[in-house]
N, C-alpha and C positions, 0 to 999 in steps of 0.2 A: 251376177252382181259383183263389181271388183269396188273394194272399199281399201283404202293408202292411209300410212300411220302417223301418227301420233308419236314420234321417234323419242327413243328413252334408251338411255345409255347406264347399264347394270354393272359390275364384275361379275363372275361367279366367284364363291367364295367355301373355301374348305378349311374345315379345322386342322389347323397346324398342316403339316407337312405330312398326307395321310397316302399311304402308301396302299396302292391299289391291290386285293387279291383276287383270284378266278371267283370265289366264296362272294363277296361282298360284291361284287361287278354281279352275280346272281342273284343276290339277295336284291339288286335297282333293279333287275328283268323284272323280279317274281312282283313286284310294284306296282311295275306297266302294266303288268300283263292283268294285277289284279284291276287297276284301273280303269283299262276295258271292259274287263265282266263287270264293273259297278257303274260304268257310266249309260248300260243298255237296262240293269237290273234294278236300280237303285228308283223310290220316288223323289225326286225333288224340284225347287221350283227356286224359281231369284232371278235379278240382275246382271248382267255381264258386258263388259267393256269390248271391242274386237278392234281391233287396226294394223294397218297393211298399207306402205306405202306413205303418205302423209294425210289419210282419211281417218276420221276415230268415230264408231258408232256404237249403240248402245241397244239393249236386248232384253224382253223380259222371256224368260223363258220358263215354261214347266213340260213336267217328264214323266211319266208313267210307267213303272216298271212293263217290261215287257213288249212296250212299244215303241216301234221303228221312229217312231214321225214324234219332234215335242211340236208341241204349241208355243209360237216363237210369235211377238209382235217386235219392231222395232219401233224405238223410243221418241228414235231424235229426224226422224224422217219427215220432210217439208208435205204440205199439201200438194205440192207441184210434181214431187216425185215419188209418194205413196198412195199408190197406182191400185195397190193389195197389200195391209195394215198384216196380214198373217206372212211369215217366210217360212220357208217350205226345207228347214234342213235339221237335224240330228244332230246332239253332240253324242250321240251313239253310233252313229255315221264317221265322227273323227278318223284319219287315216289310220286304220289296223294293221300293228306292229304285226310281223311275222318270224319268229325265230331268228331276228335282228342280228348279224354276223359280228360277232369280236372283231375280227380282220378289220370291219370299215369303218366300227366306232369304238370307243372304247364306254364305259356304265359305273357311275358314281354316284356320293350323295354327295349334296352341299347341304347348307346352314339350314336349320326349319328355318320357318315364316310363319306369319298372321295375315292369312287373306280372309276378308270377308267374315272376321272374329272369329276363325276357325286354324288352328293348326297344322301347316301343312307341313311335308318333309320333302325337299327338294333332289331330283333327280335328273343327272345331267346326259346326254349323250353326245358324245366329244367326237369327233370326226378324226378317223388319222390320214386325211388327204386332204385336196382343195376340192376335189369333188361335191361336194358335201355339204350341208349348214351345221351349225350347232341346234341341237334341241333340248329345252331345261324344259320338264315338267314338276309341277307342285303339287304334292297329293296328299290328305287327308290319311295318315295311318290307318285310323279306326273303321273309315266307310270305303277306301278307296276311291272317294270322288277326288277329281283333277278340279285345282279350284285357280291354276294359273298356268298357262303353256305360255312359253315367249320361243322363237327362231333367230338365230344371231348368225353374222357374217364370222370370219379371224376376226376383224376388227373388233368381235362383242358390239355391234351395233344390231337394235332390235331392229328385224327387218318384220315379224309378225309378230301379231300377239295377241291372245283373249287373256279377260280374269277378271272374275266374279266380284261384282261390290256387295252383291245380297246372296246371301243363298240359305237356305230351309235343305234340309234333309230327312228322311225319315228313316230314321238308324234301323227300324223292324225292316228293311228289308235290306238293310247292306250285307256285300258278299261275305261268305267266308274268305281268308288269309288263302291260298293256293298252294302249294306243294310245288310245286314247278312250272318253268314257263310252255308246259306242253301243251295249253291251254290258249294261249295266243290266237287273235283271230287271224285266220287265213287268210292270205292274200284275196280268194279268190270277193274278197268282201269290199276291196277299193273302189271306192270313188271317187277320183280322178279329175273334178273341176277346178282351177286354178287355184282356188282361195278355201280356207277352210270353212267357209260360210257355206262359196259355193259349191265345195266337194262334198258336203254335208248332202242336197241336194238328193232326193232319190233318181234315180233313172231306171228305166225295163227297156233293156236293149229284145229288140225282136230274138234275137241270138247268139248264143255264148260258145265262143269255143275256147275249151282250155288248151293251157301250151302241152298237156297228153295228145291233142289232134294235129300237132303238127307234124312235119315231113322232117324226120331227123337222117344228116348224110353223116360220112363221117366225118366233120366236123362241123357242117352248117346246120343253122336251127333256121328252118324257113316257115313262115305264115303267110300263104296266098301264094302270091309272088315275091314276099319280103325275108332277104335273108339276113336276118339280125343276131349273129352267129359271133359279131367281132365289137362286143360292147364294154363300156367302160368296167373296169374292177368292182366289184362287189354288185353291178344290176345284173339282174335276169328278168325273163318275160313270165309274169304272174299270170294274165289274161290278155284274150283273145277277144271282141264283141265284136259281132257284125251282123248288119241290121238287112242284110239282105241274101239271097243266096251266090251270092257272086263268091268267085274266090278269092277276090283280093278281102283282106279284112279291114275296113274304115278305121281302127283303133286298136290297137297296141299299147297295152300297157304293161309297163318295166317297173322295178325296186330293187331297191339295195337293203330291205327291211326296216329302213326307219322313212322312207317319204318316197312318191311314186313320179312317173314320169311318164306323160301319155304320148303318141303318137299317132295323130287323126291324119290318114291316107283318103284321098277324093281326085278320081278320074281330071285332069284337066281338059280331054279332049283333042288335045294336040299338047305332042312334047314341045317343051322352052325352057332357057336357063335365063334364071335372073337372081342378081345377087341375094346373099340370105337380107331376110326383114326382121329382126328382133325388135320386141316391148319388153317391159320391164316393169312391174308394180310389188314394188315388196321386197318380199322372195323369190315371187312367183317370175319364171323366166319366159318369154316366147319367142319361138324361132320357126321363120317360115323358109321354107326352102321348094324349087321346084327339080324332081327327079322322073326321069321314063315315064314323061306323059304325066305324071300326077303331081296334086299340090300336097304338101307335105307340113303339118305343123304337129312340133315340139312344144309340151309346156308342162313345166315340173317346177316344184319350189324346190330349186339348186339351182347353181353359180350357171352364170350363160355357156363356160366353157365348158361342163357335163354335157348340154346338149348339143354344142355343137361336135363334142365326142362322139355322140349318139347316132348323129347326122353323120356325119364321114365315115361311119361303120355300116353302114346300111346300106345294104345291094340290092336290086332289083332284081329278081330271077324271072326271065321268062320260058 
């Protein structure tokens, strides 16, 4: 389901002239990271806004501690196109931060907020390349639930966004405070569909390999026959899925620690070169390309020029 926004133009905004420390850039980790464990732990139920692109939908959602799957209706869905009144995605699924590099962002707070008649304290994640989008999370100190994400271009133009109009919590089960971000969910937990609705999405791949099973030379990092060895600054290869026992692997997935970037590989049958195909909804970027016999598409929410970075580093080893 690709759903295009509702465009809203924000600044970020910091008090006075606040000078960044290691200290305090941890203290916005240890935030994320608690927001995670509260948004899988936490019971709550409410309303929330989503948009991507120039589409704005709406959500009633509730959430049970403990479990993968909310119970998600959507609101504003026509009879013509709700086909199945239930969607089938998690905001405990949300893309899981992994020990998030300094190097490629930098971690702040801006101004509290009032979403949703609730207190949040905002947390930004700055990008230091073009690579990259900005990411502003809003988080509730006291439960650590996220009660507003927005993704912005340089320009600060919102290219995604969710945030809650209603929301219920129930404080008996919020997380404790965390000690550190050692706690962050692992990569190996991504879900990888273009949109956070649809990345939400569960999927059971027949089979997982992590990037431990690959074929390390010295210097190439190869999966299958793909040698993804010469990748942009700050990504690496999180996971490996492949649904069959073949050795090429259908999917490839990359991070840089704050948003993912998949790689779906499929036999062509006969090699051919045809110029790249790119779409574009949002964030979310796609790029199709044809290499050594196979068809090859990129899609990650980052700038079209990440992937095509991605793409021109990518060697076929036979």
């Amino acid at each position: 389901m690709i759903i295009k926004p509702h465009l809203m133009k924000w600044g970020i905004v910091l008090a006075g002239a606040v000078i960044m420390t290691p200290a305090f850039a941890n203290d916005a980790l240890q935030l994320l990271a608690r927001m995670q464990t509260s948004l899988r732990s936490l019971n709550y139920s409410g309303q929330l806004a989503y948009s991507q692109g120039t589409d704005l939908a709406t959500y009633r959602i509730t959430h049970q501690a403990g479990e993968e799957q909310d119970s998600v209706v959507r609101l504003d869905a026509s009879e013509s196109t709700q086909v199945d009144k239930t969607e089938s995605f998690s905001l405990s699924r949300f893309d899981p931060l992994y020990a998030a590099k300094e190097e490629n962002y930098s971690f702040d707070f801006g101004s509290d907020m009032r979403v949703a008649g609730q207190t949040c304290k905002v947390v930004v994640a700055r990008p230091k390349d073009k690579l990259r989008y900005l990411h502003r999370y809003c988080i509730n100190p006291d439960t650590g639930m996220l009660l507003k994400y927005s993704m912005m271009d340089r320009d600060q133009r919102v290219l995604e966004q969710l945030v809650f109009t209603q929301l219920s919590v129930d404080v008996d089960t919020a997380a404790s405070p965390i000690a550190d971000t050692a706690t962050m969910v692992e990569a190996a937990a991504f879900n990888t569909a273009p949109a956070p609705i649809a990345r939400m999405a569960a999927r059971e791949p027949a089979k997982v390999n992590t990037p431990d099973n690959a074929k390390l030379g010295n210097t190439k990092l190869v999966f299958g026959h793909w040698d993804v060895s010469a990748l942009p600054a700050g990504f690496k290869v999180v996971k490996v899925i492949s649904e069959t026992e073949e050795k090429a692997a259908p999917q490839i997935i990359l991070s840089d620690g704050m948003t993912s970037v998949s790689i779906f590989i499929s036999p062509n049958g006969a090699p051919k070169v045809e110029d790249n195909i790119t779409m574009a909804s949002g964030a979310t970027h796609i790029l199709s390309h044809d290499m050594a016999g196979h068809s090859l598409t990129f899609v990650g929410e980052v700038p079209l020029a990440t992937l095509q970075a991605i793409q021109k580093g990518l060697r076929y080893v036979d």
